[in-house]
py3Dmol code that shows the C-alpha trace and the ligand (Angstrom):
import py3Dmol

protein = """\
ATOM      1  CA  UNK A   1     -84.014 -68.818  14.626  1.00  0.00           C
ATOM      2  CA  UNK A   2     -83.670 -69.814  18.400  1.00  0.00           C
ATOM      3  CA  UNK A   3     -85.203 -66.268  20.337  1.00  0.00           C
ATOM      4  CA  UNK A   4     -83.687 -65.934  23.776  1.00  0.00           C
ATOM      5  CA  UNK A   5     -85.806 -62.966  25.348  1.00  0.00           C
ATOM      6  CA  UNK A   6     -84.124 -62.107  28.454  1.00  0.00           C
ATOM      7  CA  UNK A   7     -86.846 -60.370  30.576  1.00  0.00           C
ATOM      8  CA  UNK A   8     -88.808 -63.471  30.370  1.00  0.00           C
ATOM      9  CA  UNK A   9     -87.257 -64.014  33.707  1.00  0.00           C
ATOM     10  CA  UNK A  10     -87.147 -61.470  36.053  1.00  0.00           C
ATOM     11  CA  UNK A  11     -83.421 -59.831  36.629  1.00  0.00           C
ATOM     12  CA  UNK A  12     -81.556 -57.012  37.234  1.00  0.00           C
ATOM     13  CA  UNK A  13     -81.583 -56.628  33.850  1.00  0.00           C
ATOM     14  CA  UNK A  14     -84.781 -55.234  34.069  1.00  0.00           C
ATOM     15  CA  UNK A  15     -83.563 -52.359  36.265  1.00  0.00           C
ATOM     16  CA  UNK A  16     -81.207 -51.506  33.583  1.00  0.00           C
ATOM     17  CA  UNK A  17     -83.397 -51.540  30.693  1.00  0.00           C
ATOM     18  CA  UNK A  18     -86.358 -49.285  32.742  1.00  0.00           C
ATOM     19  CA  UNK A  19     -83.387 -46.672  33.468  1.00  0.00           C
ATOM     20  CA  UNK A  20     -82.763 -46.816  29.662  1.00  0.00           C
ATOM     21  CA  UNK A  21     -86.673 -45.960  28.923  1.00  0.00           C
ATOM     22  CA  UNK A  22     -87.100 -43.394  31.373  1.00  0.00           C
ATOM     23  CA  UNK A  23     -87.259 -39.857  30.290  1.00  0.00           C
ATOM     24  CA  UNK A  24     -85.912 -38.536  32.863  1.00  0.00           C
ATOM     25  CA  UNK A  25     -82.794 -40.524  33.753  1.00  0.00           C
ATOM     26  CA  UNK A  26     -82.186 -41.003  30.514  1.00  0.00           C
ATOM     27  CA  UNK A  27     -81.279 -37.442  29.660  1.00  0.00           C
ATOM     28  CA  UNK A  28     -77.750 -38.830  31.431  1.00  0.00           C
ATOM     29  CA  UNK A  29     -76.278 -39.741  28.494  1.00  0.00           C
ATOM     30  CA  UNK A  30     -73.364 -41.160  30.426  1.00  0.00           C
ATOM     31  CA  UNK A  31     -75.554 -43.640  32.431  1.00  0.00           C
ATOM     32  CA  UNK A  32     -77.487 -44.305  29.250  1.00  0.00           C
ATOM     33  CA  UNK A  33     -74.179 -45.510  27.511  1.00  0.00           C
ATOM     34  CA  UNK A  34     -73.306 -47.758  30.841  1.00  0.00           C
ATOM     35  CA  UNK A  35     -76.912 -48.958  31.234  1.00  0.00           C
ATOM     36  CA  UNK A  36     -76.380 -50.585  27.339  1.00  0.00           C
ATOM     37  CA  UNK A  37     -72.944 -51.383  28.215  1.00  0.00           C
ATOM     38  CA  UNK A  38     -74.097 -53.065  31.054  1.00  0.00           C
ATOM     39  CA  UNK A  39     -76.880 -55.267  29.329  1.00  0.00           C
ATOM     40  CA  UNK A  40     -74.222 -55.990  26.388  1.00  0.00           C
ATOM     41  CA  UNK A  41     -72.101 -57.855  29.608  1.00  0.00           C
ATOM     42  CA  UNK A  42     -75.411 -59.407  30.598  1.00  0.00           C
ATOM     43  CA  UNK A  43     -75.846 -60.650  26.999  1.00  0.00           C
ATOM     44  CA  UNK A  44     -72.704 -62.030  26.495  1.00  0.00           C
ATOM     45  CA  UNK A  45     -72.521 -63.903  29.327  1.00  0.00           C
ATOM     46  CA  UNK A  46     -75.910 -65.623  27.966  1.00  0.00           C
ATOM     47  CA  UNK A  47     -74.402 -66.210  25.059  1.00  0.00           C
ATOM     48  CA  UNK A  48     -71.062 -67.337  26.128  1.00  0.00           C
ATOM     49  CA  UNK A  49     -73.715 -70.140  27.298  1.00  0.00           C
ATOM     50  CA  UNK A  50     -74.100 -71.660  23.871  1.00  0.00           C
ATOM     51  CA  UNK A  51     -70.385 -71.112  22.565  1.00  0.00           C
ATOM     52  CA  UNK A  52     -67.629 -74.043  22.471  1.00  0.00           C
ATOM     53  CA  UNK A  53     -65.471 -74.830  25.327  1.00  0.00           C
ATOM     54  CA  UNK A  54     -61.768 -76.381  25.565  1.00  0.00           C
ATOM     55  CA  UNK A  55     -60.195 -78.461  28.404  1.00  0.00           C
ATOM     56  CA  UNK A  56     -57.291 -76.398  29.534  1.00  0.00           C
ATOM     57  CA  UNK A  57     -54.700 -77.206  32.214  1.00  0.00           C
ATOM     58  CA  UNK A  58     -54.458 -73.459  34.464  1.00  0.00           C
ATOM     59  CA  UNK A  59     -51.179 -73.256  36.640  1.00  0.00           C
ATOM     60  CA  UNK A  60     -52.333 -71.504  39.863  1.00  0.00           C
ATOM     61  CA  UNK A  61     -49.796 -70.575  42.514  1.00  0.00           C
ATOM     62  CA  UNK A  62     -50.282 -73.647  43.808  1.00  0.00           C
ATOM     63  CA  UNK A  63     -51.045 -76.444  41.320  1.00  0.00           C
ATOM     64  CA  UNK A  64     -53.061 -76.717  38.071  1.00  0.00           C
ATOM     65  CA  UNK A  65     -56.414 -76.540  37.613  1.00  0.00           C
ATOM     66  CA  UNK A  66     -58.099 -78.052  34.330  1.00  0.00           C
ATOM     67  CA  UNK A  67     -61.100 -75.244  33.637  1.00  0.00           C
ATOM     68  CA  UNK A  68     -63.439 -75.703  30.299  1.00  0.00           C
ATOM     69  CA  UNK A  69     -62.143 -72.118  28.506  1.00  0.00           C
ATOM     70  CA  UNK A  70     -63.982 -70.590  25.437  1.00  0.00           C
ATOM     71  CA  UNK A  71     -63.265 -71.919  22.257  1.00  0.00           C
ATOM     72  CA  UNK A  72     -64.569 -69.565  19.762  1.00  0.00           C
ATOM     73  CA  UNK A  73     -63.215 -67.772  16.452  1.00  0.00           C
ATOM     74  CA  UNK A  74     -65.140 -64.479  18.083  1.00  0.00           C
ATOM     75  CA  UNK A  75     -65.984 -61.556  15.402  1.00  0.00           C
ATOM     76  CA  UNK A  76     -68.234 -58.874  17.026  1.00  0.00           C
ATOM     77  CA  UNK A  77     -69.711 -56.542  14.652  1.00  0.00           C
ATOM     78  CA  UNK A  78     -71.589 -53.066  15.645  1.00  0.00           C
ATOM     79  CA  UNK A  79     -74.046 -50.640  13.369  1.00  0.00           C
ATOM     80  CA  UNK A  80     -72.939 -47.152  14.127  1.00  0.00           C
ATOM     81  CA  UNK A  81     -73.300 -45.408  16.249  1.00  0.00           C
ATOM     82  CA  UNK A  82     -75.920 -46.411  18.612  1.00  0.00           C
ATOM     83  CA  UNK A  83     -74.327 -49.737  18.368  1.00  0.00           C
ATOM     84  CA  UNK A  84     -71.094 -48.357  20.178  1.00  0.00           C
ATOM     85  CA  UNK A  85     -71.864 -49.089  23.399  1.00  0.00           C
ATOM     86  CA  UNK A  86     -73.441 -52.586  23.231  1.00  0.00           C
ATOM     87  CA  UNK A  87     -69.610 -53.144  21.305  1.00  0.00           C
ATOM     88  CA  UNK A  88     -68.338 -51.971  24.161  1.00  0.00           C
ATOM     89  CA  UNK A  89     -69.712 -54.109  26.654  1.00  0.00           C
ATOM     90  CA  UNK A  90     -69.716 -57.210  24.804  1.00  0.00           C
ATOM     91  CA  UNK A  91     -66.214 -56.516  24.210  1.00  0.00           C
ATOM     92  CA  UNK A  92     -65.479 -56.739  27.938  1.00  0.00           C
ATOM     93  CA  UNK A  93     -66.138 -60.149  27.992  1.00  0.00           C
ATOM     94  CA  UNK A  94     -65.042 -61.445  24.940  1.00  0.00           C
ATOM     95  CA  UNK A  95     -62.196 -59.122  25.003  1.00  0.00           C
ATOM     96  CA  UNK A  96     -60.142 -61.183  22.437  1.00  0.00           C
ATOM     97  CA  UNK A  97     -62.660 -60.588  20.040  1.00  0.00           C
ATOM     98  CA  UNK A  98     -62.113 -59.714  16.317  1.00  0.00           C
ATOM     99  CA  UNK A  99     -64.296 -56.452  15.508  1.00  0.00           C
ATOM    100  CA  UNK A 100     -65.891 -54.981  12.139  1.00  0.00           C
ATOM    101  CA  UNK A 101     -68.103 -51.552  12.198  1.00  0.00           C
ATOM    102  CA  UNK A 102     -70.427 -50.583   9.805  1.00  0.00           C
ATOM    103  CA  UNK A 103     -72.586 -47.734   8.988  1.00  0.00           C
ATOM    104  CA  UNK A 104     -76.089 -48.258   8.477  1.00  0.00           C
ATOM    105  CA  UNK A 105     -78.533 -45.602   8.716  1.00  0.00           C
ATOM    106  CA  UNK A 106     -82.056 -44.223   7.010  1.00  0.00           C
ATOM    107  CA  UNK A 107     -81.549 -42.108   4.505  1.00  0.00           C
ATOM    108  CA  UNK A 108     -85.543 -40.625   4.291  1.00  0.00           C
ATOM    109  CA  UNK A 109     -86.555 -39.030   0.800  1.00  0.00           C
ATOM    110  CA  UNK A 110     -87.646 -35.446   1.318  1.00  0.00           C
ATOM    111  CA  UNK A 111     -89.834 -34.904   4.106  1.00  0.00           C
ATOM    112  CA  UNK A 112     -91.403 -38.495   3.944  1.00  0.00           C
ATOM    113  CA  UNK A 113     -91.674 -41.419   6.796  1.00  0.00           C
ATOM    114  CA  UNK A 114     -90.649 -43.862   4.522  1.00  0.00           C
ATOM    115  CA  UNK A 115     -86.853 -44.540   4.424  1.00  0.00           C
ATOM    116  CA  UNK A 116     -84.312 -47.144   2.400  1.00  0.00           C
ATOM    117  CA  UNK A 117     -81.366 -48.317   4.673  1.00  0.00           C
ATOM    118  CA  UNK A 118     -78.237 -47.226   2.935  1.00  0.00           C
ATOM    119  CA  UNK A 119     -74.671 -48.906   4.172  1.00  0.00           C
ATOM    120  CA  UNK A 120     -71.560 -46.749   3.998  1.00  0.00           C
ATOM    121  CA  UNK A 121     -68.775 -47.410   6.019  1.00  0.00           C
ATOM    122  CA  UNK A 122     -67.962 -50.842   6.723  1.00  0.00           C
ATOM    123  CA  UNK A 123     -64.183 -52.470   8.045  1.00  0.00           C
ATOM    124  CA  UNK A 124     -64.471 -56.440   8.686  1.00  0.00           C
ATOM    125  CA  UNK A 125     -61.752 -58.900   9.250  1.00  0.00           C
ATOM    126  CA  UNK A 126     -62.145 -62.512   7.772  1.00  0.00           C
ATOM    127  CA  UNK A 127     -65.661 -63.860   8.504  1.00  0.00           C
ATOM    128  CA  UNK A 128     -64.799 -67.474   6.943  1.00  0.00           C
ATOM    129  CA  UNK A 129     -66.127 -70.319  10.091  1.00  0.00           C
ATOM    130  CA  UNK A 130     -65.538 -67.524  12.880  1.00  0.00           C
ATOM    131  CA  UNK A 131     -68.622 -67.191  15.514  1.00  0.00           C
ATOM    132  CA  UNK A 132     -70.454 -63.907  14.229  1.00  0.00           C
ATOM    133  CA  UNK A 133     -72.263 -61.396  16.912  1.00  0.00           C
ATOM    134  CA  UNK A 134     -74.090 -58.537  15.513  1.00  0.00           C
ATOM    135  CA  UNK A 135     -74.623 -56.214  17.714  1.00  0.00           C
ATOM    136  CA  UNK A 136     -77.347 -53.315  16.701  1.00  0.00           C
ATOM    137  CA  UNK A 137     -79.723 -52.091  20.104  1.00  0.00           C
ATOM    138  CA  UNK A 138     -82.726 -51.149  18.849  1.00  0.00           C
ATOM    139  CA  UNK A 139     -84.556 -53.928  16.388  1.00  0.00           C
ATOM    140  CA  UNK A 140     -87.072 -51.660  14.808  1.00  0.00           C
ATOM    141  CA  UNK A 141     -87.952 -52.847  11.509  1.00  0.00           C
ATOM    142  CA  UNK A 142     -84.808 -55.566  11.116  1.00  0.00           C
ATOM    143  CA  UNK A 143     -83.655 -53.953   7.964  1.00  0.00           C
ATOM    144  CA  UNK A 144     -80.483 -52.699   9.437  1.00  0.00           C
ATOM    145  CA  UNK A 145     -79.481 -55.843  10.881  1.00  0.00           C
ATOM    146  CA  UNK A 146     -80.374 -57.652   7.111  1.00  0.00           C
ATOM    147  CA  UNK A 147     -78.767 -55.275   5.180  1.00  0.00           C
ATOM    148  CA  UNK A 148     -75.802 -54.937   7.421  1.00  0.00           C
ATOM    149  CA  UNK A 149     -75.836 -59.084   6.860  1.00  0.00           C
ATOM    150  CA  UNK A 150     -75.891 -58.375   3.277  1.00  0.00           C
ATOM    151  CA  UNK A 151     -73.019 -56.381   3.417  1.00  0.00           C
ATOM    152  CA  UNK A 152     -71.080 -58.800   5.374  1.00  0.00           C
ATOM    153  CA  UNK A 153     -71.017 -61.723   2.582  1.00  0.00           C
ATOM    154  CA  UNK A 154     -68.179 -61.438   1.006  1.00  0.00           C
ATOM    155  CA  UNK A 155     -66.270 -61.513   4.001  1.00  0.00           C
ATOM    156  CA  UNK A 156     -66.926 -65.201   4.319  1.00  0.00           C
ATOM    157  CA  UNK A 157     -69.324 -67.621   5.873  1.00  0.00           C
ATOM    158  CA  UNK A 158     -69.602 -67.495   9.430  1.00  0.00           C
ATOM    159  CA  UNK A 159     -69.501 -70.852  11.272  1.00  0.00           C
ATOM    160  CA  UNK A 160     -72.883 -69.414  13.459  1.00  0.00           C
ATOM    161  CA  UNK A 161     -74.654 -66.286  13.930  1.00  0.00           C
ATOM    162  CA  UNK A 162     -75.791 -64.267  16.948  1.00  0.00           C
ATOM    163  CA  UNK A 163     -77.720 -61.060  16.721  1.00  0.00           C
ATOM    164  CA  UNK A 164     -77.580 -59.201  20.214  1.00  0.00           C
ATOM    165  CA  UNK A 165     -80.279 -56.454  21.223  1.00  0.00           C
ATOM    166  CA  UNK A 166     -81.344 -54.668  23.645  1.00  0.00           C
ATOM    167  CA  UNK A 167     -85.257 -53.675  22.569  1.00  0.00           C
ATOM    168  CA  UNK A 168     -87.093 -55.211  19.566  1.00  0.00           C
ATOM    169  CA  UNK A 169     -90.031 -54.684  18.189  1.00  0.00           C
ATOM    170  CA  UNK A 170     -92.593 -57.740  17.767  1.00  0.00           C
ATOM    171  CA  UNK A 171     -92.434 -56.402  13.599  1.00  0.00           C
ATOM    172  CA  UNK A 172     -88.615 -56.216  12.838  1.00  0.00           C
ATOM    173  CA  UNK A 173     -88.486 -60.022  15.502  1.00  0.00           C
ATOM    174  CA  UNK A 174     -90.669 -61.718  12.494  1.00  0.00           C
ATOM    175  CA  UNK A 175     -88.417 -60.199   9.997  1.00  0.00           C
ATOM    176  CA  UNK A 176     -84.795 -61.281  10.993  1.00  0.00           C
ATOM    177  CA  UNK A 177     -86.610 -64.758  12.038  1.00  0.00           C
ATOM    178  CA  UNK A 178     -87.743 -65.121   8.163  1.00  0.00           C
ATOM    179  CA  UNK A 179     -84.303 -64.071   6.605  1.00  0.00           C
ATOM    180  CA  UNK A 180     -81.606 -65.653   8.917  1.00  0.00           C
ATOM    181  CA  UNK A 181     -81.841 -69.543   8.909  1.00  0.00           C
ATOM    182  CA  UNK A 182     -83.033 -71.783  11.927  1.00  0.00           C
ATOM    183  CA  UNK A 183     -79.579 -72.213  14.110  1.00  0.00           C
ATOM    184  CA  UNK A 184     -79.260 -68.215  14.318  1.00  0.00           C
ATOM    185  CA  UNK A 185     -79.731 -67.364  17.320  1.00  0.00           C
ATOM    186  CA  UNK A 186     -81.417 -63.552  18.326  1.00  0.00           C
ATOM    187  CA  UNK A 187     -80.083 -62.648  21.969  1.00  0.00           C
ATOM    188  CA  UNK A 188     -82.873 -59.704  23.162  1.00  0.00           C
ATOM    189  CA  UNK A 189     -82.964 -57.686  26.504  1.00  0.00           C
ATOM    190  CA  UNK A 190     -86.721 -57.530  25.987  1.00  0.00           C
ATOM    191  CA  UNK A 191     -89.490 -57.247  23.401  1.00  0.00           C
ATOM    192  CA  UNK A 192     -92.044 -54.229  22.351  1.00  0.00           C
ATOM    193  CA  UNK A 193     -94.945 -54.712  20.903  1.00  0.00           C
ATOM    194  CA  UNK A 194     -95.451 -51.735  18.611  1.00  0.00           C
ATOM    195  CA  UNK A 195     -93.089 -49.597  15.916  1.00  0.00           C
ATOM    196  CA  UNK A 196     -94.723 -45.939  14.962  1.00  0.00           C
ATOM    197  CA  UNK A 197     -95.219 -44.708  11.223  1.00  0.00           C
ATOM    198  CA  UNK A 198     -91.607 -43.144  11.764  1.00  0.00           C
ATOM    199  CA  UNK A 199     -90.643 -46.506  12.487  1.00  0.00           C
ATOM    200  CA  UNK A 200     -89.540 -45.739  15.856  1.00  0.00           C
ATOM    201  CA  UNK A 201     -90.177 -48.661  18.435  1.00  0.00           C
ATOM    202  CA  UNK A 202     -93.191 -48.181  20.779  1.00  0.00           C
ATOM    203  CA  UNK A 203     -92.980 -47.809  23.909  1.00  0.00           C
ATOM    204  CA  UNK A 204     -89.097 -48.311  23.371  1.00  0.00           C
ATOM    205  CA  UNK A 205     -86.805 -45.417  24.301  1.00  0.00           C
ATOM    206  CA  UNK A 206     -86.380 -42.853  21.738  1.00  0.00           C
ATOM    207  CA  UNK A 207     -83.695 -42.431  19.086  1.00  0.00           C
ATOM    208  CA  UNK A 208     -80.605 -44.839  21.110  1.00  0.00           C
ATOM    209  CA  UNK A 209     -78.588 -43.068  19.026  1.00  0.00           C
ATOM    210  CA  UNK A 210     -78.980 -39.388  20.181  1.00  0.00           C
ATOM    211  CA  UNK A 211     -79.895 -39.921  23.744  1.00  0.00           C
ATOM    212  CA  UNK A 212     -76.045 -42.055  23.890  1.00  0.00           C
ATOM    213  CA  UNK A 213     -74.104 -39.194  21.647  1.00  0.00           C
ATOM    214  CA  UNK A 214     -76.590 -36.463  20.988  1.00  0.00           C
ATOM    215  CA  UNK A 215     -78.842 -34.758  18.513  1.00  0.00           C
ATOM    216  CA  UNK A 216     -77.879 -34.590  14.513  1.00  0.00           C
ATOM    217  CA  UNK A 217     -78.691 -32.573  11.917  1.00  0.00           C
ATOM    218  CA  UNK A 218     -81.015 -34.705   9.390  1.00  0.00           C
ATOM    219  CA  UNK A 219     -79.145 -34.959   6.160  1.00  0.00           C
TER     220      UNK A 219
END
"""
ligand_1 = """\
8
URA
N -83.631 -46.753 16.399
C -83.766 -46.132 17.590
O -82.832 -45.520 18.076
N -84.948 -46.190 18.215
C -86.010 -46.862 17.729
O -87.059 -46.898 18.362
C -85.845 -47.515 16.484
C -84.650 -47.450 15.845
"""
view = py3Dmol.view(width=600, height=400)
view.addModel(protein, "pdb")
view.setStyle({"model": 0}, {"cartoon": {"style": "trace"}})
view.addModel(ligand_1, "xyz")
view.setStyle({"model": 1}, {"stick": {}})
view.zoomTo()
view.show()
C-alpha cells in the first residue's frame, strides 16, 4: 500500500488538524465539521494527483484551450457519521462523484472494552472498474475501514482504491497495509502513535463523531 502522510511536509494543513485536536476550539462543532471538510479538499486535491487525465479542447470567450481534465469513474464512499464531513469536502472537488454510505460502528458487549464492528446500513452504486475513495477520519484500529471493504464486494471490483483520513493510528496503519494489496493507496492528514484500551486514538481528538454531531446514548 503506497502511504501518503501529509504532515510530513509542513502546511496549512497542520493549522487545521491542531484546531481539530484542541479542546477548546473544538467544542465548535461547526468549525470542527469545516476544519475536516477543509482537510477532505486538501486530500483530494493530493489525490486528484495520482488519478487519470483526458486531453480536452475548452472554448473560452475567446478561443479554445486544450486543458488535461480528470478522467476517473469517481465512487466516494463515507462510514457514518463521523465520516460526513470528510464526504463533504471531498465531494467539493470531485463533485461529479458517485456516493455510497455505510454504517459501521462498535457494538461493545456489556460493559467491556472489547468491541466487534457490526455493518448496518449500506447504499452503493456499481463498484465494477470505478476509482474507489473511502473516506472514514479517524483510523483507529482499521477494522471499520476492512469490514466496510468487506461489505463493499459484491458491488464489484474497483479499478483502484484510496482510503482518505484525517488521523491514524501507527496500529490500525499496519492493519489496512496487510489486508488491502500493494497499489492501494492510504491518503492521511497525519499519523498518531498510540490507540488506548478503549481503542480510542492517542493523542488524537476524541470521539470525531460526537464532537462533529454530538453526544449518543450507548446502545
Ligand atoms: N473514532 C474516533 O472518533 N476517535 C478515535 O480516536 C478512534 C475512533
Amino acid at each position: 500500500m503506497h502511504i501518503h502522510n501529509l504532515t510530513e511536509q509542513n502546511s496549512i494543513l497542520n493549522t487545521f488538524i491542531s484546531e481539530l485536536r484542541d479542546v477548546t476550539i473544538q467544542k465548535d462543532s461547526m468549525r470542527f465539521r469545516r476544519n475536516i471538510e477543509r482537510i477532505a479538499e486538501i486530500l483530494g486535491y493530493e489525490i486528484s494527483k495520482v488519478l487519470n487525465y483526458k486531453t480536452s479542447q475548452i472554448k473560452t470567450p475567446l478561443g479554445v484551450c486544450e486543458m488535461n481534465v480528470l478522467d476517473n469513474d469517481i465512487v466516494l464512499c463515507s462510514i457514518l457519521r463521523a465520516g460526513v464531513p470528510l464526504h463533504n469536502g471531498l465531494l467539493n472537488y470531485f463533485d461529479t462523484a458517485q456516493n455510497a454510505f455505510i454504517s459501521a460502528y462498535r457494538h461493545h458487549q456489556e460493559q467491556s472494552d472489547d468491541f466487534e464492528i457490526r455493518v448496518e446500513y449500506l447504499a452503493c452504486p456499481d463498484l465494477e472498474n470505478k476509482t474507489l475513495i473511502l473516506a472514514d477520519p479517524m483510523l483507529a484500529t482499521g477494522q471499520s475501514i476492512v469490514a466496510t471493504f468487506e461489505a463493499l464486494k459484491p458491488f464489484g471490483k474497483p479499478k483502484d482504491i484510496h482510503l482518505a483520513c484525517v488521523i491514524g493510528a501507527q496500529e490500525g496503519i499496519e492493519y489496512v497495509s496487510k489486508y488491502f494489496d500493494k497499489d492501494a493507496h492510504l491518503w492521511i492528514a497525519t499519523i498518531d502513535p498510540d490507540l488506548n484500551e478503549k481503542g480510542y486514538i492517542v493523542p488524537g481528538l476524541g470521539d470525531a463523531g460526537d464532537l462533529a454531531f454530538g453526544e449518543k446514548l450507548q446502545h
